[in-house]
C-alpha positions as CSV (number, residue, x, y, z in Angstrom):
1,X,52.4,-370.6,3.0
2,X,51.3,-370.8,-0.6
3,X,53.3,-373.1,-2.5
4,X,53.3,-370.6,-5.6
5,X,55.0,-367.5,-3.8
6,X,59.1,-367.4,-4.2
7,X,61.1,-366.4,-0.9
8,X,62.5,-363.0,-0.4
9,X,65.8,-362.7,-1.6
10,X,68.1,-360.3,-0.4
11,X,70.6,-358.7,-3.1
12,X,74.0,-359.7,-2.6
13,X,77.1,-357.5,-2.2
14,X,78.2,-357.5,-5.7
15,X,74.9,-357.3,-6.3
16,X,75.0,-353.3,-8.8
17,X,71.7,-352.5,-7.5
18,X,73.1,-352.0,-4.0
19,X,76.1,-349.7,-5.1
20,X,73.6,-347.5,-7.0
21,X,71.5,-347.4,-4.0
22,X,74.3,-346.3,-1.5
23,X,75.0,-343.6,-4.6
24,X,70.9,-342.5,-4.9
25,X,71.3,-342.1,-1.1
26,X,74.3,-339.7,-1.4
27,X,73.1,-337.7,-4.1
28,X,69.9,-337.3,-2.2
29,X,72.4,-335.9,0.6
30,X,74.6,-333.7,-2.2
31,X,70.8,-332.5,-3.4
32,X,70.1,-331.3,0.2
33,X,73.2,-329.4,0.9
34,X,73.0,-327.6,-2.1
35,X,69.5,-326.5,-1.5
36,X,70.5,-325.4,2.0
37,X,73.3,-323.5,0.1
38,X,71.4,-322.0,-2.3
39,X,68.4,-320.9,0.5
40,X,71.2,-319.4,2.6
41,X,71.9,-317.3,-0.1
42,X,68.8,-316.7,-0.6
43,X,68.1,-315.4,2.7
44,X,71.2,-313.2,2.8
45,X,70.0,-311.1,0.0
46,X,66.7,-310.9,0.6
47,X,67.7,-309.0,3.8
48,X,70.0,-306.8,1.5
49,X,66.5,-306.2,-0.9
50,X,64.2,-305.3,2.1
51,X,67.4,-303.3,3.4
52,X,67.7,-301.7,-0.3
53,X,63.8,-301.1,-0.1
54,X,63.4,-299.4,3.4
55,X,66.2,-296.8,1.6
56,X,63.7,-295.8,-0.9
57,X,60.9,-295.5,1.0
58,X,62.0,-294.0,4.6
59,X,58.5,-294.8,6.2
60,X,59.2,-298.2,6.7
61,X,62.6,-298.6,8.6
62,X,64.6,-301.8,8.4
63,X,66.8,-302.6,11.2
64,X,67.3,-306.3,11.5
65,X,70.7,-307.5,10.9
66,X,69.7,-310.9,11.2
67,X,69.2,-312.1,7.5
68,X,73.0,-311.8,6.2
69,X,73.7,-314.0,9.3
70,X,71.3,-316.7,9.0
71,X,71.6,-316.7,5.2
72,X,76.1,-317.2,6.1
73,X,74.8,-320.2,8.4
74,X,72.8,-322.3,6.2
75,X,75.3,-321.8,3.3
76,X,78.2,-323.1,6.0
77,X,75.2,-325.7,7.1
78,X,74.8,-327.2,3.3
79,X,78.3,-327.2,2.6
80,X,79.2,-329.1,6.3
81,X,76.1,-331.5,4.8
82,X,77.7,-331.9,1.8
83,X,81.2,-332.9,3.7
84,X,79.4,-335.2,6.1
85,X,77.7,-337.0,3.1
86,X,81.0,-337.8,1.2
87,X,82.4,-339.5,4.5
88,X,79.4,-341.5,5.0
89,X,79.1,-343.0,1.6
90,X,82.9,-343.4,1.4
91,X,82.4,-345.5,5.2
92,X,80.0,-347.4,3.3
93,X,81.2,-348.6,0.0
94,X,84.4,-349.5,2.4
95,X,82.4,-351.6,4.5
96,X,80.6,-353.1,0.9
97,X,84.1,-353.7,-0.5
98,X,84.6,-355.0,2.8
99,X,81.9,-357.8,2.3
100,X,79.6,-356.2,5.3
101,X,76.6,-357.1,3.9
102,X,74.3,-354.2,5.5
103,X,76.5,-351.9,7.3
104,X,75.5,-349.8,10.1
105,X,75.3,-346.4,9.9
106,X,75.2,-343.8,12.5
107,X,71.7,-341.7,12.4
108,X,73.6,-338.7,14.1
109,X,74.1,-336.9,11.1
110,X,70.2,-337.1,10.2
111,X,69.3,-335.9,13.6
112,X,71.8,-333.0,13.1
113,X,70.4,-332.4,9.9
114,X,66.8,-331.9,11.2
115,X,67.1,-330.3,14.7
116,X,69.6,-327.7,12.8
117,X,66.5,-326.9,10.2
118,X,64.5,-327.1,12.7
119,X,66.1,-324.3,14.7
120,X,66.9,-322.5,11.6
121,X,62.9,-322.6,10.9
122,X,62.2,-320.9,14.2
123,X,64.4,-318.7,13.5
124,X,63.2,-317.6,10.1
125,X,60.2,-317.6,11.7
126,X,60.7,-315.0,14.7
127,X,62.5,-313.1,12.1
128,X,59.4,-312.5,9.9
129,X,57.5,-311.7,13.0
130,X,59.8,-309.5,14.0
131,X,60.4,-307.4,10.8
């Protein structure tokens, strides 16, 4: 061990820097939900465009009534994110107050988060096949 190097340190609980991290983290949550709000309702009217579009030009029929639907689920999606965030970092800053130095958190919500995207990108996907 070299004599020169300090030990790691660990911040303590009234530490600031770990309160503004548990806040970074659940902004980084609010950030995501309102992108998945904002690409649901971008996905709901683009189907209404192409829908507008195949109106104009007859040649080119639009059928699908799968866009307003997807575009409804991801803006429900972002806005059960955005709920699911404010628990967790309320849970946390409890458990801070608390004096739990590093509490646990469940991962469930994350895994949610990315097998519903995940699905939702299939779906998008089929969808441009399809149309």
């Amino acid at each position: 061990m070299d004599l020169n190097q300090q030990p790691e340190t660990r911040p303590s609980i009234e530490d600031p820097r770990v309160y503004l991290a548990a806040e970074r983290t659940y902004l980084a949550w609010v950030r995501t939900s309102i992108g998945l709000m904002g690409f649901g309702f971008v996905i709901a009217r683009f189907g209404f465009l192409i829908r507008s579009l195949a109106i104009m030009d007859p040649s080119r029929p639009y059928n699908s009534k799968f866009s307003p639907y997807l575009g409804f689920t991801m803006v429900c999606f972002g806005v059960a994110i955005c709920l699911v965030a404010a628990v967790r970092h309320r849970v946390y800053i409890r458990a801070l107050r608390a004096g739990v130095a590093n509490p646990q958190m469940s991962l469930s919500a994350s895994m949610a988060l990315a097998a519903v995207l995940a699905v939702a990108g299939m779906m998008m996907a089929i969808h441009i096949l399809t149309t």
